[in-house]
Every structure is written in C-alpha cells, then in structure tokens.
N, C-alpha and C positions, 0 to 999 in steps of 0.2 A: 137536918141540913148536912151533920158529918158524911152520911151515907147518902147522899144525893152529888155530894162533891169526891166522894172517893169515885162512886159508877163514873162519874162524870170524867174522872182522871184517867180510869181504865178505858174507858170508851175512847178518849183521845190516844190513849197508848195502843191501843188494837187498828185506830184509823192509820197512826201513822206506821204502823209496821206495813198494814195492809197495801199504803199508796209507796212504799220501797218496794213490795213484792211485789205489783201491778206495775210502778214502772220500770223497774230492772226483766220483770218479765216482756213487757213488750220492748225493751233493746234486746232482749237475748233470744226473743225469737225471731228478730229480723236481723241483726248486725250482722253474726257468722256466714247469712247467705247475700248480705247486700254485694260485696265485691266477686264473690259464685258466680250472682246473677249476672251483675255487670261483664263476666268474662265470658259465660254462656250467652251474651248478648255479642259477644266478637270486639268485645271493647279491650284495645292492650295496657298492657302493664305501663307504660308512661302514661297513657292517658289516664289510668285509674288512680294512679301517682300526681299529675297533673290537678285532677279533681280535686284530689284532696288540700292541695298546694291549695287551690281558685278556693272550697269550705274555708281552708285560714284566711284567706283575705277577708272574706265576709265575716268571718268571727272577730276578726281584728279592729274591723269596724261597726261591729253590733255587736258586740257585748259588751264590751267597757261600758257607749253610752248608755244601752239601756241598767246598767248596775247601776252606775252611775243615779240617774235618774230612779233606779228602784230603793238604792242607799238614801238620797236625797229628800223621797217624798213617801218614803214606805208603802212602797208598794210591790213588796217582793212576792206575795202568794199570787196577785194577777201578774208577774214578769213570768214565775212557775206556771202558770195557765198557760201562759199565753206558746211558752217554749212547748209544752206539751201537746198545745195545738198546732202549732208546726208538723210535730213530729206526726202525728196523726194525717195530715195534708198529706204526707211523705210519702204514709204508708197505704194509701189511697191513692196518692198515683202508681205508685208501683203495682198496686195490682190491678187498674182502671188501662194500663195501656202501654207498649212497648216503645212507642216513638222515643225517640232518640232525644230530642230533647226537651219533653218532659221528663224522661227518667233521670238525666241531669239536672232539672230543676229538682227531681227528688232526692238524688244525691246530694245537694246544696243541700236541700236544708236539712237533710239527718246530718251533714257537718255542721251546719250552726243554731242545732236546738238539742243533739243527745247530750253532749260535754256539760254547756251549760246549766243544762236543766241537773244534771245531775250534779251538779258542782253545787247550783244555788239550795238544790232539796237537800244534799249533805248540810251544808252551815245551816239554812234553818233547821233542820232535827237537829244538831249542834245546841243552837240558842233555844231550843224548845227542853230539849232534856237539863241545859244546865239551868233554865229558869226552873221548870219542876226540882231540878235535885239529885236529879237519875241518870248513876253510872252505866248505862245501857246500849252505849252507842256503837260497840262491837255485835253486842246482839242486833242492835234493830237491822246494822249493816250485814248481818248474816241473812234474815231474809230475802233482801234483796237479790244476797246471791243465792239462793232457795229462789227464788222467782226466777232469775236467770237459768238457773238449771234445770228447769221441770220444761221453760219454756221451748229452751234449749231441744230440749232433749224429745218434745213432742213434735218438733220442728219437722223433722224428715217426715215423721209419718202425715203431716198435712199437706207436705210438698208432693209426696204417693198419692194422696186422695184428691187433692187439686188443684197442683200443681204452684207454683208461687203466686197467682191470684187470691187464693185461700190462706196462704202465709201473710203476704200483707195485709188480708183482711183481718185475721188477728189480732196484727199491730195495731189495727184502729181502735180494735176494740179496747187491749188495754189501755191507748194512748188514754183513750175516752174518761175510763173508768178511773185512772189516775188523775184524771182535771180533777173528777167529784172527791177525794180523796186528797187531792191538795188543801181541801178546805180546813184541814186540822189546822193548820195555819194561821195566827191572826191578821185579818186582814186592816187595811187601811183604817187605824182610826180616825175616831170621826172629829171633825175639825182640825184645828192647824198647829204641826207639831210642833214644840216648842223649840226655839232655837237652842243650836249652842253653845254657849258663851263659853267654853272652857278654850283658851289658845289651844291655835292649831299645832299640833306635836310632828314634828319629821318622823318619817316611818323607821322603825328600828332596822340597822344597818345587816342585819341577818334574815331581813327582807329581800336585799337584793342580789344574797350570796344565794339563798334557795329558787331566788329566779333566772340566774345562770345557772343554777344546779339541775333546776327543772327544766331550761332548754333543752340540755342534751342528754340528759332521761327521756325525754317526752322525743327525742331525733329515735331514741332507740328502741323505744316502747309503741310509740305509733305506728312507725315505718313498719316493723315485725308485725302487729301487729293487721296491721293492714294485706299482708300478704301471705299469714300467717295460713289459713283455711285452704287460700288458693295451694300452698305447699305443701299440704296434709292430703288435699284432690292430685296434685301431679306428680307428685315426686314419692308419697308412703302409701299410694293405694287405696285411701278412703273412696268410698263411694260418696259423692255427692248428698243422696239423702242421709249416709250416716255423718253427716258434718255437724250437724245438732248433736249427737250425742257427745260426741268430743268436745263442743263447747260447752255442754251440760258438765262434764265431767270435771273442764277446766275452773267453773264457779264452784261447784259440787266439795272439790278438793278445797275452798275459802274458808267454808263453814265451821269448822273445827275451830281452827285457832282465832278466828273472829271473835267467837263465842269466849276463848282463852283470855285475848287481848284486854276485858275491859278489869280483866285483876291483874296481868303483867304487865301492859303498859306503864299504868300508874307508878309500877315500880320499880322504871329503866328512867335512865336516861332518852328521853325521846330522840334527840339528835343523834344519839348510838343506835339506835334501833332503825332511823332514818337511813344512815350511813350502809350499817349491815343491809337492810334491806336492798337498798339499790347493788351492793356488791352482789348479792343474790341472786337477782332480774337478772344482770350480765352475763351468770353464768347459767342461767334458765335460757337467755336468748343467745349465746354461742352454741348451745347444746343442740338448740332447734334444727343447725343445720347439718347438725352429725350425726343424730340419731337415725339409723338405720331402718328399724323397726317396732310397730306398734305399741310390742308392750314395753321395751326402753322409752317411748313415747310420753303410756301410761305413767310411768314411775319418775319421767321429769315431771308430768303435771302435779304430783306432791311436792316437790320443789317448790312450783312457781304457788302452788295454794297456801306455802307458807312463807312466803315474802312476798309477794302482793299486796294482801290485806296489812302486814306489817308496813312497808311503805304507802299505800291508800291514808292507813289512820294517823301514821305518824306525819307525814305530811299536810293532812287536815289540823292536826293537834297543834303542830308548830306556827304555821298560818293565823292560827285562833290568835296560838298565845302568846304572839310578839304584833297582834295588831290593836287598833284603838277599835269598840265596841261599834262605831259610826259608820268605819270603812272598812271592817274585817269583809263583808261579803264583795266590795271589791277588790283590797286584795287577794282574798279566796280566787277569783275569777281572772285576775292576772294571772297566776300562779297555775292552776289547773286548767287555763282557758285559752287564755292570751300566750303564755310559753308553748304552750304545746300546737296553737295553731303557727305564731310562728317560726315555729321547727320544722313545720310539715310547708309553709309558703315555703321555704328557702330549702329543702332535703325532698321534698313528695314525689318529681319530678327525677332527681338522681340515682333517687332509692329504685324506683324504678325501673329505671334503666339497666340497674344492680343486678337486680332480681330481672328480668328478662336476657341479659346477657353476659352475665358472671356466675349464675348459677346460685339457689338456694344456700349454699356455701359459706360463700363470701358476702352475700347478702346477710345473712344473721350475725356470724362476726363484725362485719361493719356497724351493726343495729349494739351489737353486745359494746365497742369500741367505746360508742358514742355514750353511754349508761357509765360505761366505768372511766372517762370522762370528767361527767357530772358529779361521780362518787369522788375527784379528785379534789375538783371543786371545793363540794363543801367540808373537807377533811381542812383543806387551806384556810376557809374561813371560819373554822369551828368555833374561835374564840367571840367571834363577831355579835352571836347569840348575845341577849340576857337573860342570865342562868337563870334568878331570881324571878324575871317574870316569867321566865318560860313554866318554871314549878310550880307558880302559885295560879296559872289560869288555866293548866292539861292537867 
C-alpha cells in the first residue's frame, strides 16, 4: 500500500506541474500576439485600451460571483474547467474568423478567463502542496513559466507556417489539454458540506492595504503590459514573428530564481520582499521606455526575471497568510482579479491614449509612476500586517 501511495503522490505531483506547463503554455503562445493581431487588424490604441477597460467590467462582475459560489459549494476544479473552456472558445475564434466582432467577443473573454483561471489554479496548487507537505511552489511555478517560454518562443515560427489561424489553433489545443489536467484537483465532494459554525472573523486589515497597493501595481503593470509587444514592433525593430521569442525570453529569465525562491523566501520577511519587488517592476517599467536597443533590452529582461516572480509569489504568499481557509480563494481573486480589472476599467482607455499620442516615453514612466505608487502604499501601511500570522501560515 506504502508504494502504491507514494506512485500515487508522484503521479499527482507530475499532473499538476504538467497542467501549469499546458496552461501557461497556451497563454504564452497566444497573449504576446493577441493585441499584434488586434493592431494588424487596424484596431487603435484607444480602442485596444478601451477593450481592456469593457474585459474589467465583465471581470468585475463575474468573478467575485462565480468565487464566491465556487468558495461556497466547492466547486473550484469545475469553476478551473470551466475558465479554461472560455479560454479555448477564444482561441477558436480567433483563428475561425476576422469579423470584427467576433474577435471582440474573443477579446472579452481572454480578459475574463486568463487572470482568473490563473489566479484560481495558483491558490489551488497552494492548498494542494500545503495539504501534501511540499515546499515546492517556486518549482511547480517555474514550469509554468518553462511552458510559457518554449510556447512563446515557437510562436513566430507557427505564425511563418500559417499564419495566426494556426497560432490560435494551438491555443485550443493546450486550453484543452489543461481542462484534462485540472483533474489533479479534488473535485466536489460527495454530499453536503459541513457548515461552519466558527463566527465569522473581519478580514485582516492588511487586506485592504495590499488591495490599494495592488490597484496601482496592476495600473502599471497591465497598461505596460498591454502595449508592451506593440513597442518592441514599432518603436525597437522587432519583427512581428520574432515577438515570441522575446516573450519566451521574458518567462525564460523567471526560472532561475523561482526555482531559488522556495529556500529564500521562507527566509525573508515577505512583506520586504513584496515591497522590493514592486520597487523593481518600477524600474523595469521606466526602463522600457528608454532603452534604445535590443540587447540593453535583453539585460532589462534579467531585471524584470528577478522581481516578477518575487512579487508573483510574495503576493500569493501574503494573500494565503492573512486570510481565513474558507475565503482565501476569494480573496485571492479580489486581489489578483478584481484590483487589476479595476485599474484597467478606470486607466485602459487613458493609458491609451498615452501611448498613441505621448510617445512610448511617457507612457512607461506613467505605468512606472503608478507601481511606485503602490510601493508607497503599502510601506504606510506596513505595520497593518499580522506579523505572527503572516510567519506561521507562508
């Protein structure tokens, strides 16, 4: 039995790297050229800004209830299906048809299933590794970005061979292969879950300091973000098809201290690491809009590989460890969901405009502004945290 439950452990530890690698590989092989396409389609810069604005709205109102109801009645591995079958619809129109709007309907819904789904499939490998035991959660999240990167990176050459009908057809397939691959998951158990009688606790008040922290992170991290590729095509000279490999290179660069993370972490202060990290991003995304040439390009993308993942995990980790067990994946989904859609309702439209008529410039300064910001933020409400719980559940 011992050797039927250990295979049994590994087999679940190989499914679940495998469905991070499956699904980070199908966003990394369609996100870098989704707003590409959209501009090669004559769509402008407001309207792409626009977009994104209309995505937050519809996140704002479909995600919370469906957490909500997936916190509720446990059903978060079918809420992870069902996001992933969005994402797949998406990637099926886009390469089924040019019309105008349908590829808006596909827009829509890569804003209200990529975030999500990856928000929700983090917390649960979260609560999966810490029921197992296993300090692994920088590794499993280096996969991921190993999947984004290869996906990345064979991007161009499917876009040469046929053209973005063949890219999004890709996306289907991993979307696909990640539903089966969700199932490491525990699903719904069977009958009716127990209630819980424990009084209901107020959310700790370093909840609401990292969710005005994470507004104006996520103003400066999306917006750049979002216009980011298009600036790499107009303004440094990439070629279009080599825009995959640049995004390969930007996950590529995670890997390393990912892998670092799950023996340092433990042995920082997270809310310092939190803090540094975002001063980092600031100055990854001020750089974006001065750097010249390519291979100063290259040498910020080690920058941002090593405070990324620092802010990605420390911000997961702090989420975890100042929430009750019940409602952690919806705070989770506030936090990484709800802040960041609305930052882009209220800025996607502006930012826009930024970057269409201020110049690549003044746009990533403004994106950098809004980050360091956020870093001002939660430095004011540092004390806010609970030291004590924070140490005892990251």
């Amino acid at each position: 039995m011992s050797r039927i439950a250990v295979f049994r452990q590994k087999a679940g530890s190989l499914q679940l790297i495998a469905l991070q690698f499956f699904s980070l590989a199908g966003v990394g092989i369609v996100s870098p050229y989704v707003n590409v396409y959209l501009s090669d389609l004559e769509f402008s810069g407001v309207l792409i800004g626009t977009l994104a604005s209309l995505g937050a709205i519809l996140s704002l109102i479909i995600t919370p209830v469906f957490t909500l109801i997936a916190d509720r009645r446990l059903l978060h591995r079918r809420l992870l299906m069902l996001y992933l079958t969005g994402f797949a619809l998406a990637n099926f129109l886009f390469a089924s048809t040019q019309a105008q709007i349908l590829v808006i309907v596909a827009v829509l819904l890569i804003k209200v299933t990529v975030s999500p789904s990856l928000t929700l499939g983090m917390q649960l490998t979260m609560a999966l590794l810490i029921q197992s035991k296993k300090v692994i959660l920088g590794k499993v999240r280096a996969f991921a970005s190993l999947g984004f990167a290869l996906a990345s990176l064979i991007a161009g050459t499917l876009i040469a061979a046929g053209g973005y009908p063949l890219l999004f057809s890709i996306g289907v397939i991993f979307a696909l292969v990640s539903i089966q691959m969700a199932t490491v998951f525990p699903d719904r158990p069977k009958g009716k879950a127990p209630a819980d009688t424990a009084p209901k606790q107020p959310r700790n008040r370093g909840f609401y300091v990292l969710a005005l922290c994470q507004f104006f992170v996520t103003i400066g991290t999306y917006n750049s973000y979002s216009f980011l590729y298009i600036h790499l095509r107009d303004h440094l000279g990439v070629n279009a098809t080599d825009v995959g490999i640049w995004a390969a290179l930007l996950a590529a660069a995670e890997i390393p201290i990912l892998y670092l993370l799950d023996f340092i972490l433990p042995k920082l202060r997270v809310r310092v690491v939190y803090i540094f990290s975002i001063l980092g991003i600031g100055l990854f995304t001020l750089s974006l809009g001065m750097v010249q040439s390519l291979p100063a390009l290259a040498l910020l993308l080690v920058l941002r590989g090593i405070v990324w993942p620092c802010f990605h995990l420390s911000s997961f980790r702090l989420v975890n460890a100042i929430s009750q067990p019940r409602n952690a994946a919806t705070n989770q989904a506030i936090l990484q969901v709800t802040m960041p859609s609305t930052a882009l309702l209220l800025t996607g439209s502006l930012f826009g405009w930024t970057f269409d008529n201020l110049g690549s410039s003044a746009f990533f300064a403004l994106c950098a502004l809004a980050c360091l910001a956020g870093m001002c933020i939660v430095i004011a409400g540092f004390r806010l945290f609970d030291v004590r719980n924070c140490a005892e559940r990251t």
